[in-house]
PDB file of N, CA, C and O in Angstrom:
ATOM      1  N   UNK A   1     -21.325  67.400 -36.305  1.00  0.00           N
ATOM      2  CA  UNK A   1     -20.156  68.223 -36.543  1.00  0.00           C
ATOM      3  C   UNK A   1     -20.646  69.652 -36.811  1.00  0.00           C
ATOM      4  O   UNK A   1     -21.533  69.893 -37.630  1.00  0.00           O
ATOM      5  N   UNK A   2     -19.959  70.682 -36.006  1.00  0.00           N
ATOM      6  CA  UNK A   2     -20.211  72.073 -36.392  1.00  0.00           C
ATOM      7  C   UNK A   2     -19.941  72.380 -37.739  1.00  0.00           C
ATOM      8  O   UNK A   2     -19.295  71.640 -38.481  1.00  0.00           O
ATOM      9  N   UNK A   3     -20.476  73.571 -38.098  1.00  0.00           N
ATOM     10  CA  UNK A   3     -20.347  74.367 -40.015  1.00  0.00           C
ATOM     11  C   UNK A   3     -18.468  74.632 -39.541  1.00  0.00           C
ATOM     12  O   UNK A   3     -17.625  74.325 -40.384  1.00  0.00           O
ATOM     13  N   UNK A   4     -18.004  75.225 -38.120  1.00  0.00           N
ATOM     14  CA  UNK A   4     -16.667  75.572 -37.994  1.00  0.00           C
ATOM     15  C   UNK A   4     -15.782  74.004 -38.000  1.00  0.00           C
ATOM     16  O   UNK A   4     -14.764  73.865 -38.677  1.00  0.00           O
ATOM     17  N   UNK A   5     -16.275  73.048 -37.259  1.00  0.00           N
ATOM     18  CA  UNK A   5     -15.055  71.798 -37.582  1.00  0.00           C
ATOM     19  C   UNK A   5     -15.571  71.441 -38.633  1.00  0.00           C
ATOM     20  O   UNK A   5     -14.458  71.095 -39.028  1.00  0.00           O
ATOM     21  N   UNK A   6     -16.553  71.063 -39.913  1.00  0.00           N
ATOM     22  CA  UNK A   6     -16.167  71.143 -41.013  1.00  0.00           C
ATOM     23  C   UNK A   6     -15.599  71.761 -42.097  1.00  0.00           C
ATOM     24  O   UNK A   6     -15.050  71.389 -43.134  1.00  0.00           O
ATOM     25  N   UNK A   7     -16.011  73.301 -41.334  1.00  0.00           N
ATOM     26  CA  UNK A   7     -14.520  73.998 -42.737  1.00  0.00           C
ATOM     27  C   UNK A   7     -13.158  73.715 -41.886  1.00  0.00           C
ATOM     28  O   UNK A   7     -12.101  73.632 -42.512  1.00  0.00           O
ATOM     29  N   UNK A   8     -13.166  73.580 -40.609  1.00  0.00           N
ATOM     30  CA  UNK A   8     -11.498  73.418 -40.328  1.00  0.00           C
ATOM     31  C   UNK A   8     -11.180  71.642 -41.058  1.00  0.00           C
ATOM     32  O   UNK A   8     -10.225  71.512 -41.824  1.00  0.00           O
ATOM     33  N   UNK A   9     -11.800  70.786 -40.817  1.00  0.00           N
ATOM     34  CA  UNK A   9     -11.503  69.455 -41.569  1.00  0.00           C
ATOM     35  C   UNK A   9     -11.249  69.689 -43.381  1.00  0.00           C
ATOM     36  O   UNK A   9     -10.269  69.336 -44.036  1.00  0.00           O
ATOM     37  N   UNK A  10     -12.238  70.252 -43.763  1.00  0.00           N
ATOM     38  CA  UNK A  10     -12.002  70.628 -45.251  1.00  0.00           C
ATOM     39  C   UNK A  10     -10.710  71.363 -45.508  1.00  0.00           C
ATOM     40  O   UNK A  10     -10.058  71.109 -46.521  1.00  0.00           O
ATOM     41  N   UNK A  11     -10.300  72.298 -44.599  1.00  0.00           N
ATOM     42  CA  UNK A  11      -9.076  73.069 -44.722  1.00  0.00           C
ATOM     43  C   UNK A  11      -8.060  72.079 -44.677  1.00  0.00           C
ATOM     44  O   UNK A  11      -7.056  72.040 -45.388  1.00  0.00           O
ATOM     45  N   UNK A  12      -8.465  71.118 -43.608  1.00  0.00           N
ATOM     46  CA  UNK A  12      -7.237  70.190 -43.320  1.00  0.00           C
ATOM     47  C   UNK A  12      -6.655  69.394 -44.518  1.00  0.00           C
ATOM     48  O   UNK A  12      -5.477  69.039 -44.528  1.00  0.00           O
ATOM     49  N   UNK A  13      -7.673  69.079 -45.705  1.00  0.00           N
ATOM     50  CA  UNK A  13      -7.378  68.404 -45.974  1.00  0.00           C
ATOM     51  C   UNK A  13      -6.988  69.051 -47.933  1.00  0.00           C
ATOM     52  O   UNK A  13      -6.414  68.452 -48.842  1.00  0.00           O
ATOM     53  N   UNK A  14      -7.552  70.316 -47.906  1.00  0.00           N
ATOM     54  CA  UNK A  14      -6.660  70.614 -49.137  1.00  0.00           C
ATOM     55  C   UNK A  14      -5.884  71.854 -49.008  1.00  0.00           C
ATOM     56  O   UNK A  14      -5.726  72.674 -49.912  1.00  0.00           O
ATOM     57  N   UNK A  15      -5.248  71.958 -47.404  1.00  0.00           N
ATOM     58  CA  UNK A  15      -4.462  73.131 -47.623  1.00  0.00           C
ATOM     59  C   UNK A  15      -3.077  72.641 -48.417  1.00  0.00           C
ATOM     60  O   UNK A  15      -2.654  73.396 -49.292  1.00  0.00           O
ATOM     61  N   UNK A  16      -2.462  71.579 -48.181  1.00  0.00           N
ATOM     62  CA  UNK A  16      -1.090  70.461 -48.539  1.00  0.00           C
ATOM     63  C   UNK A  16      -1.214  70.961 -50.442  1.00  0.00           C
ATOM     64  O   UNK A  16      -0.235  71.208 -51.146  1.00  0.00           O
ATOM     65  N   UNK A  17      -2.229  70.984 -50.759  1.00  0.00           N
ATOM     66  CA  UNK A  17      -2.333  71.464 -52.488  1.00  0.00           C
ATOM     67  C   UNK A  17      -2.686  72.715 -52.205  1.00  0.00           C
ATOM     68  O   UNK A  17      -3.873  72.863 -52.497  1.00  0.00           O
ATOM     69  N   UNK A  18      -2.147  73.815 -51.716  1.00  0.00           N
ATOM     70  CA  UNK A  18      -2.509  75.173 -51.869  1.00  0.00           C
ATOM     71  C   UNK A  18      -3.771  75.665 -51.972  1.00  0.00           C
ATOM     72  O   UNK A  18      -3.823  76.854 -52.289  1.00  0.00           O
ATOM     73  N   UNK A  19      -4.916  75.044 -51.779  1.00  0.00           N
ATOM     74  CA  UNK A  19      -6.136  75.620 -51.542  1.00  0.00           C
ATOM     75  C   UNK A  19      -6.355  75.631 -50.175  1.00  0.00           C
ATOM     76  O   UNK A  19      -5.929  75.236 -49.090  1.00  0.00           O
ATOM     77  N   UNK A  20      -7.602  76.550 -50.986  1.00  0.00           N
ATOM     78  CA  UNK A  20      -8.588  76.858 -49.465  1.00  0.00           C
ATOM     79  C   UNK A  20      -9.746  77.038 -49.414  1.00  0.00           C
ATOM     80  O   UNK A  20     -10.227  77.703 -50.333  1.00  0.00           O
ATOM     81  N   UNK A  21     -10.748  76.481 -48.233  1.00  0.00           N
ATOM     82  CA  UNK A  21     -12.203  76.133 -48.268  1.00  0.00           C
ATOM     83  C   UNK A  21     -12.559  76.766 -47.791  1.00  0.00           C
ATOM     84  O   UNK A  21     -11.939  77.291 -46.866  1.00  0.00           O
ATOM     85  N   UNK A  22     -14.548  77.323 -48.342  1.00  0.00           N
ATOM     86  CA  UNK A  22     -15.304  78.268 -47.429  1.00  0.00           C
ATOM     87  C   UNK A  22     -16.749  77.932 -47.792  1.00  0.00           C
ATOM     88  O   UNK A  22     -17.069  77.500 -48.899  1.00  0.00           O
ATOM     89  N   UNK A  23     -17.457  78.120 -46.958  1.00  0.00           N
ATOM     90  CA  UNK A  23     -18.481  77.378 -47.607  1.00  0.00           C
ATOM     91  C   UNK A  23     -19.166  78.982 -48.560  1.00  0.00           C
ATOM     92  O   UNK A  23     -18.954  80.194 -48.511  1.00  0.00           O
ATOM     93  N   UNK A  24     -20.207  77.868 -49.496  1.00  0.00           N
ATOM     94  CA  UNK A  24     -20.690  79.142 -50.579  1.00  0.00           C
ATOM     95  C   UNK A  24     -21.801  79.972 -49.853  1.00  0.00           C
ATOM     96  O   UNK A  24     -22.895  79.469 -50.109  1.00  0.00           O
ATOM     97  N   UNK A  25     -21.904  81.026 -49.069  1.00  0.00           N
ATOM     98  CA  UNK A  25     -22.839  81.583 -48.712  1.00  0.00           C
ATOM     99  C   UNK A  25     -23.430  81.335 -47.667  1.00  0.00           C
ATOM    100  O   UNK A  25     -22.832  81.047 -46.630  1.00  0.00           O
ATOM    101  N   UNK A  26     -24.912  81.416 -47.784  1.00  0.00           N
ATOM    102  CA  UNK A  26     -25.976  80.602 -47.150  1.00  0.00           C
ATOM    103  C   UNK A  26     -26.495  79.335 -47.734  1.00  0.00           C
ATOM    104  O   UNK A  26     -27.180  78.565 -47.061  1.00  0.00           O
ATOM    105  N   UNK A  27     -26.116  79.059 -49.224  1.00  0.00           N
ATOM    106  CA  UNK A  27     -26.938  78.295 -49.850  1.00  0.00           C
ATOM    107  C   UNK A  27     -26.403  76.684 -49.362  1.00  0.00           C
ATOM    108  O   UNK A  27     -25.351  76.344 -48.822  1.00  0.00           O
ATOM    109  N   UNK A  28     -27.802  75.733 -49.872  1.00  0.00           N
ATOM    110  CA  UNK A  28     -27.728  74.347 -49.409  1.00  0.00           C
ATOM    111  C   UNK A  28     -27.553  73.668 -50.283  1.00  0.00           C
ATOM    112  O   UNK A  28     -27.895  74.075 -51.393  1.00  0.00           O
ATOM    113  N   UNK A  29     -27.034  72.542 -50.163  1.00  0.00           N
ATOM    114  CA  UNK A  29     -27.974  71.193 -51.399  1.00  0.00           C
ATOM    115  C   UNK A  29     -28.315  70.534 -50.876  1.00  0.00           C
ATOM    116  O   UNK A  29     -28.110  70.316 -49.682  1.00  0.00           O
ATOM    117  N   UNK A  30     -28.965  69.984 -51.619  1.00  0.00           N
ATOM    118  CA  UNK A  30     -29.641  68.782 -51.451  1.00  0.00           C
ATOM    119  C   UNK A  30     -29.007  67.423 -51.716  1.00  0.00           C
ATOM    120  O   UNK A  30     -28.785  67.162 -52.898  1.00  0.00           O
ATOM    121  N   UNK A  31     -28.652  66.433 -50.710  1.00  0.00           N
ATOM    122  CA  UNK A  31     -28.360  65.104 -51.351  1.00  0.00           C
ATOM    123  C   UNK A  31     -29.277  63.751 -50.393  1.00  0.00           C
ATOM    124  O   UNK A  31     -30.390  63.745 -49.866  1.00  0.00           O
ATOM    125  N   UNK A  32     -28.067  62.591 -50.513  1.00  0.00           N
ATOM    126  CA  UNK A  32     -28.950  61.680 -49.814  1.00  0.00           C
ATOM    127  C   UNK A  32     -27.908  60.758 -49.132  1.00  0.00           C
ATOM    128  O   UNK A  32     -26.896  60.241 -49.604  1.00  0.00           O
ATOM    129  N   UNK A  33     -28.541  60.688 -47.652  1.00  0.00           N
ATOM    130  CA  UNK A  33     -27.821  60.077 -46.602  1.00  0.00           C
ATOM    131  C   UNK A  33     -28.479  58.337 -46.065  1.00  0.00           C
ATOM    132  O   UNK A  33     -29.081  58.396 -44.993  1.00  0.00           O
ATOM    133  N   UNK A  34     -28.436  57.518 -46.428  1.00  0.00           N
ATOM    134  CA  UNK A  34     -29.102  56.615 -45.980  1.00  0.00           C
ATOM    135  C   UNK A  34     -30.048  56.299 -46.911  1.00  0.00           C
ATOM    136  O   UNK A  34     -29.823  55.834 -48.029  1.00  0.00           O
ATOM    137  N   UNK A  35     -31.613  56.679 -46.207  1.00  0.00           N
ATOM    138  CA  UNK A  35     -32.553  56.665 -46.898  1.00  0.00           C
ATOM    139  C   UNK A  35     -33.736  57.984 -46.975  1.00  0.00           C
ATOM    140  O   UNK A  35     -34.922  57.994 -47.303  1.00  0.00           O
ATOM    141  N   UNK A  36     -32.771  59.085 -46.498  1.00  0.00           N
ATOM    142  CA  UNK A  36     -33.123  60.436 -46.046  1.00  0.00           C
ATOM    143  C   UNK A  36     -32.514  61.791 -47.109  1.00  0.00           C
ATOM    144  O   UNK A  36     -31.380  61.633 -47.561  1.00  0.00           O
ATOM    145  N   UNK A  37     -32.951  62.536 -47.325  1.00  0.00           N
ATOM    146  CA  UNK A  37     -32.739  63.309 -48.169  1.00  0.00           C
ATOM    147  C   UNK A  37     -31.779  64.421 -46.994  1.00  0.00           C
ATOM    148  O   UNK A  37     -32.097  64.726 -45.844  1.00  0.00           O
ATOM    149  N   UNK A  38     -30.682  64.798 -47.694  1.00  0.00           N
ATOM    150  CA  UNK A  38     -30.201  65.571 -46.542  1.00  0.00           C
ATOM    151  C   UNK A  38     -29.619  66.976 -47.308  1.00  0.00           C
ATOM    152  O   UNK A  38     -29.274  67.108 -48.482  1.00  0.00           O
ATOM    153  N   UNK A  39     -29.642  68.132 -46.034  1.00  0.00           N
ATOM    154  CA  UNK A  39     -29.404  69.694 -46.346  1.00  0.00           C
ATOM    155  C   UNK A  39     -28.220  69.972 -45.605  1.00  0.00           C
ATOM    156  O   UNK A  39     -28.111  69.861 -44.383  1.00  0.00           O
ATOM    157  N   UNK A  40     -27.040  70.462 -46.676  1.00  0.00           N
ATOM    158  CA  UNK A  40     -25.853  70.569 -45.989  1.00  0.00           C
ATOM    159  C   UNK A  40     -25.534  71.882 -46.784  1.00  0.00           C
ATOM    160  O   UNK A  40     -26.277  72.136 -47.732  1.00  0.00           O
ATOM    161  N   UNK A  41     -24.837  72.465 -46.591  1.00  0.00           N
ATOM    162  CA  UNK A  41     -24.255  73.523 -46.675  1.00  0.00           C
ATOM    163  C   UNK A  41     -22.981  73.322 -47.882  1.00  0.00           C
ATOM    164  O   UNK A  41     -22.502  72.187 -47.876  1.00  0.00           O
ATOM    165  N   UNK A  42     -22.386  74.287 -48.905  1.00  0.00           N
ATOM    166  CA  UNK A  42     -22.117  74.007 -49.873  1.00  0.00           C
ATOM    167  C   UNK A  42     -20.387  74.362 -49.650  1.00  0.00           C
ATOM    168  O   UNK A  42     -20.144  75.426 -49.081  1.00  0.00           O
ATOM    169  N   UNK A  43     -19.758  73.901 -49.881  1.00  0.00           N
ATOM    170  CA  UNK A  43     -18.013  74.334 -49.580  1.00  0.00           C
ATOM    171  C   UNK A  43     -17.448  74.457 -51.204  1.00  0.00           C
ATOM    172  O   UNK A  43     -17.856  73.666 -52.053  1.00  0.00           O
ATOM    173  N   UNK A  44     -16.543  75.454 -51.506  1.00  0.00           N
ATOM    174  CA  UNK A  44     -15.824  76.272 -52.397  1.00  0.00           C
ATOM    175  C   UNK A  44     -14.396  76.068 -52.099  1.00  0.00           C
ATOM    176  O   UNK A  44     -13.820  76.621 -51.162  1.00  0.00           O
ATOM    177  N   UNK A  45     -13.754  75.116 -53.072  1.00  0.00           N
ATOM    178  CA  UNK A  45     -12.454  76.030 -52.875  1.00  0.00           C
ATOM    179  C   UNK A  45     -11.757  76.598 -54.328  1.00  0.00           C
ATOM    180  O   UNK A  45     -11.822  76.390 -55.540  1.00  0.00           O
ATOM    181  N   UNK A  46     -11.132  77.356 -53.462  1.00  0.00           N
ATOM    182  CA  UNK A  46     -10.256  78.184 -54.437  1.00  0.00           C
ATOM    183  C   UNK A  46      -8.817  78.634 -54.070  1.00  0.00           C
ATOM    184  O   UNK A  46      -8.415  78.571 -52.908  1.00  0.00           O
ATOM    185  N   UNK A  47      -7.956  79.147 -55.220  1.00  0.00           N
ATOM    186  CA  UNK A  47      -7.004  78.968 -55.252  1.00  0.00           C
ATOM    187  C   UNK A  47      -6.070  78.889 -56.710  1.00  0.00           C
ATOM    188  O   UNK A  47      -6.368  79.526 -57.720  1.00  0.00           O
ATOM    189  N   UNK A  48      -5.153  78.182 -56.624  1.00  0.00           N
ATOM    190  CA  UNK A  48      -4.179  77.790 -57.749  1.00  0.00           C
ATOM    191  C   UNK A  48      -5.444  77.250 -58.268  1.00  0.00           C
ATOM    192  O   UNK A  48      -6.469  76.977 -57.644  1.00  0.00           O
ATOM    193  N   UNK A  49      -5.064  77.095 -60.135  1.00  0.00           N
ATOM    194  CA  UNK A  49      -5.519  75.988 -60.631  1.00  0.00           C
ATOM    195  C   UNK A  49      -4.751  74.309 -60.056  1.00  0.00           C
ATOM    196  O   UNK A  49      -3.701  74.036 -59.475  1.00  0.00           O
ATOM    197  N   UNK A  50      -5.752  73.589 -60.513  1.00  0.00           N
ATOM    198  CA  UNK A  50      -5.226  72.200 -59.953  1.00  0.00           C
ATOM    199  C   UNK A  50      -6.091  71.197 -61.117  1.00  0.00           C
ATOM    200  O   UNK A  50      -7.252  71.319 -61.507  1.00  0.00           O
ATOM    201  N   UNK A  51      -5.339  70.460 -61.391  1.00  0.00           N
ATOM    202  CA  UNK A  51      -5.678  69.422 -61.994  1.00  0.00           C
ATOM    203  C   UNK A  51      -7.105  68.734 -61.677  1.00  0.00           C
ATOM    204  O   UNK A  51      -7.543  68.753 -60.527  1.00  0.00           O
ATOM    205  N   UNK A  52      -7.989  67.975 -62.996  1.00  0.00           N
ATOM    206  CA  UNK A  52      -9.190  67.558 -62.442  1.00  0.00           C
ATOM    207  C   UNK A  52      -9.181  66.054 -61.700  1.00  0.00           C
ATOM    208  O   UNK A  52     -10.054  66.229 -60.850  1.00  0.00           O
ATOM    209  N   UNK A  53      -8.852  65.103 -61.578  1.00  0.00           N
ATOM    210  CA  UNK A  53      -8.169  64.482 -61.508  1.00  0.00           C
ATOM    211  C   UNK A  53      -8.008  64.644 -59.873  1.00  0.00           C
ATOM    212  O   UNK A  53      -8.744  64.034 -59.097  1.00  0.00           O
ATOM    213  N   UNK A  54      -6.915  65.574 -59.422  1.00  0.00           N
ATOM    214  CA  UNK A  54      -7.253  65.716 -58.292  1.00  0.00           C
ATOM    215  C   UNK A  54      -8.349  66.551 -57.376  1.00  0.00           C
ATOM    216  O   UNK A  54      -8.514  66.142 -56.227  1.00  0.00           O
ATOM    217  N   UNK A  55      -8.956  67.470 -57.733  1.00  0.00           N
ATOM    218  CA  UNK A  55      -9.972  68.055 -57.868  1.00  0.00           C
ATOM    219  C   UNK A  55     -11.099  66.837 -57.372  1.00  0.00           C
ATOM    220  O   UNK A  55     -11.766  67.102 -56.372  1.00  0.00           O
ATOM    221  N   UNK A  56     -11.263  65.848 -57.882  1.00  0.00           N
ATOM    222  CA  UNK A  56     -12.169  64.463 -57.676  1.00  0.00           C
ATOM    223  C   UNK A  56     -12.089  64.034 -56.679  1.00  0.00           C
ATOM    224  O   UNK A  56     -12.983  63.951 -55.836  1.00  0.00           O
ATOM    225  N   UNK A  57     -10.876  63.650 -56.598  1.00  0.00           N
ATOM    226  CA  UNK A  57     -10.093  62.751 -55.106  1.00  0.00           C
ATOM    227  C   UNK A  57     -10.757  63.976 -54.032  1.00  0.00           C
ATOM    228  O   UNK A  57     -11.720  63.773 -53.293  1.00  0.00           O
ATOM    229  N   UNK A  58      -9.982  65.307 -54.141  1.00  0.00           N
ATOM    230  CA  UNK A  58     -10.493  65.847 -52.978  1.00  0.00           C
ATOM    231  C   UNK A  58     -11.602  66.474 -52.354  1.00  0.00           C
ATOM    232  O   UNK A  58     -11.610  67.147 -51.323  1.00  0.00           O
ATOM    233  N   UNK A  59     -13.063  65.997 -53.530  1.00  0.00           N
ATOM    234  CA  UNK A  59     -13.799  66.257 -53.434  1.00  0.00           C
ATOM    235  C   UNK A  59     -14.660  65.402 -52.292  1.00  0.00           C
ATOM    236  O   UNK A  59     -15.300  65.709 -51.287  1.00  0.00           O
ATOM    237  N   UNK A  60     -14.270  63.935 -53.115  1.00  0.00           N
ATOM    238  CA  UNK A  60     -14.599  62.602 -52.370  1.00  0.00           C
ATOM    239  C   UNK A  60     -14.361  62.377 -51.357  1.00  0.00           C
ATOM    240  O   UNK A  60     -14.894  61.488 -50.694  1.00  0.00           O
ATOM    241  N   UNK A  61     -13.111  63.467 -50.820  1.00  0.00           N
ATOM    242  CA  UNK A  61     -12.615  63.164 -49.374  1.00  0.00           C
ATOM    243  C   UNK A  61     -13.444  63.745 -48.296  1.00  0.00           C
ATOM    244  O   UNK A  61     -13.799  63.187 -47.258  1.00  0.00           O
ATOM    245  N   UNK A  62     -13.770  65.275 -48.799  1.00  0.00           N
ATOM    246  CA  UNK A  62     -14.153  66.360 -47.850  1.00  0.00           C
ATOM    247  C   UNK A  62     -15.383  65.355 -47.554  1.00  0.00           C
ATOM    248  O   UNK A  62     -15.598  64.693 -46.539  1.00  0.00           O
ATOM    249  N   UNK A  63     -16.124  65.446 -48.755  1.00  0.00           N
ATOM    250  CA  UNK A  63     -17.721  64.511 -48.801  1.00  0.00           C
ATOM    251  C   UNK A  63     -17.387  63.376 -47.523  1.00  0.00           C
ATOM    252  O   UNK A  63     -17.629  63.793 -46.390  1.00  0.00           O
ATOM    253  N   UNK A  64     -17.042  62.479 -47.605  1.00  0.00           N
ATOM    254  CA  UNK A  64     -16.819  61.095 -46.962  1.00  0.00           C
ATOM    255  C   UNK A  64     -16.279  61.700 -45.602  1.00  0.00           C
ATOM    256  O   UNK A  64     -16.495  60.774 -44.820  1.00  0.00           O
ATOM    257  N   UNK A  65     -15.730  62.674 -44.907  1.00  0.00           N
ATOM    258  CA  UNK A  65     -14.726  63.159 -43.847  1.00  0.00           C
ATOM    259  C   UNK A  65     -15.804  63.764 -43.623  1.00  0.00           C
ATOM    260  O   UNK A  65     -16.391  62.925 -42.939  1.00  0.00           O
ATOM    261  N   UNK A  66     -16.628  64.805 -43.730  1.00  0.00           N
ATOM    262  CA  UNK A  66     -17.380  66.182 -43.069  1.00  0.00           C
ATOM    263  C   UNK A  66     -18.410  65.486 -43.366  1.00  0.00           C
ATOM    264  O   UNK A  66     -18.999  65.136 -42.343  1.00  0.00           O
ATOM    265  N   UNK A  67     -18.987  65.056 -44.501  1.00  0.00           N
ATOM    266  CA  UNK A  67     -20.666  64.134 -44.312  1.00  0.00           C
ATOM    267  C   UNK A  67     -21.690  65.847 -45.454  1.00  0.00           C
ATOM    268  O   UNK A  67     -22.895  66.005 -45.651  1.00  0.00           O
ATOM    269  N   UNK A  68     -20.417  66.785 -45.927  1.00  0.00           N
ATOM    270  CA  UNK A  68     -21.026  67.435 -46.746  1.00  0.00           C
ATOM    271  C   UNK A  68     -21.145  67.080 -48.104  1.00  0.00           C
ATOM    272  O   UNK A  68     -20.172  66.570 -48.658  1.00  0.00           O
ATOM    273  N   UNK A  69     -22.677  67.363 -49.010  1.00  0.00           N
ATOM    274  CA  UNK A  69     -22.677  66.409 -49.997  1.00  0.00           C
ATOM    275  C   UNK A  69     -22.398  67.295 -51.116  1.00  0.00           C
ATOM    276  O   UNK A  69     -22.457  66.603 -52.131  1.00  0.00           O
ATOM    277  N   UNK A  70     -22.126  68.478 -51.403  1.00  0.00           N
ATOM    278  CA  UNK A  70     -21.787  69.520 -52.227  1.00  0.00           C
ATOM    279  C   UNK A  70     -20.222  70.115 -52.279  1.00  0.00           C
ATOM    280  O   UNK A  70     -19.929  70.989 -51.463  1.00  0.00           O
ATOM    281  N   UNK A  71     -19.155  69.617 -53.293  1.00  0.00           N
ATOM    282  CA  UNK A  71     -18.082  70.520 -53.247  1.00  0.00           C
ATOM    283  C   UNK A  71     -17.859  71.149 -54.387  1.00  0.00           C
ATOM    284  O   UNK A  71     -18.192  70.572 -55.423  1.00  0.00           O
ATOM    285  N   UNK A  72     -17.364  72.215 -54.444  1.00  0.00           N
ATOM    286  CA  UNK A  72     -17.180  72.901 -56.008  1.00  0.00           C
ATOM    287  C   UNK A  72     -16.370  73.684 -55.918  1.00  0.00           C
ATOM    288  O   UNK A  72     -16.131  74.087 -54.780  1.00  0.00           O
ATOM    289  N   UNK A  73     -15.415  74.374 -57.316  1.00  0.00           N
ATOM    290  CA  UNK A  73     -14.238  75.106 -57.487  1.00  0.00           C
ATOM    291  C   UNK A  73     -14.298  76.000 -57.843  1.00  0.00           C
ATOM    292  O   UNK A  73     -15.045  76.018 -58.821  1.00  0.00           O
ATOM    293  N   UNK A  74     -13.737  77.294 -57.515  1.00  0.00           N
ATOM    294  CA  UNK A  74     -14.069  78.889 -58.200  1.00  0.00           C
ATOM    295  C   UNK A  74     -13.248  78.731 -58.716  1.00  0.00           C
ATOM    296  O   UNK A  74     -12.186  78.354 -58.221  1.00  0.00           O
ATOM    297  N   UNK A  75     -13.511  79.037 -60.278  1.00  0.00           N
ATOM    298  CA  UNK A  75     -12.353  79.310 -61.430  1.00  0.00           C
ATOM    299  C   UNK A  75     -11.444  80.832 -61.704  1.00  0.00           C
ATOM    300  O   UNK A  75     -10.457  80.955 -62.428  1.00  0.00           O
ATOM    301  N   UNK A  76     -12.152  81.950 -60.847  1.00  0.00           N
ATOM    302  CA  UNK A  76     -11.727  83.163 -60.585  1.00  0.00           C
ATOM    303  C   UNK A  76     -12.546  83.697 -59.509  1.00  0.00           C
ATOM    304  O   UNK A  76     -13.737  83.601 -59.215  1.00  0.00           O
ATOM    305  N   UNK A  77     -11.335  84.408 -58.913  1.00  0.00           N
ATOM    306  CA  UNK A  77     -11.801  85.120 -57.697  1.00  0.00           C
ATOM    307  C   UNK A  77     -11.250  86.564 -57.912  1.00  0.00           C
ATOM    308  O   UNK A  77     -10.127  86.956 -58.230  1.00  0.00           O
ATOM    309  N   UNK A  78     -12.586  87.327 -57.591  1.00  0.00           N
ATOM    310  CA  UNK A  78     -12.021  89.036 -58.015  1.00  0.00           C
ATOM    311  C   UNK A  78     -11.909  89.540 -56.354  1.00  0.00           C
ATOM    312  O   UNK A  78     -11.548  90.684 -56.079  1.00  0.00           O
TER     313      UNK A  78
END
């Protein structure tokens, strides 16, 4: 999957709660795929506040849908 159909899938799936995804930069993480250590690219969203709770759910989704192992929330955007 391209870095572009995973932010369009990530978009897909928390625009319905008023956010919106981008990935953070250049930077990577690190997680683990199988039995392989894997480098994916880091996605941000931001937006309204939103409950944590759901925040989880749609973390788990992007992860499991795009195969990216890093999601996280900007608490302010200037």
């Amino acid at each position: 999957m391209t870095n572009e159909e995973v932010l369009q899938k990530a978009n897909e799936i928390v625009n319905q709660y008023g956010l919106m995804a981008e990935f953070l930069s250049d930077a990577e993480s690190v997680g683990v795929g199988g039995d392989c250590r894997t480098y994916t690219k880091i996605i941000v969203l931001f937006r309204p506040p939103i409950d944590h709770k759901t925040l989880a759910s749609l973390s788990t989704k992007i992860s499991n849908v795009t195969g990216i192992n890093r999601v996280t929330f900007e608490l302010a955007r200037k």
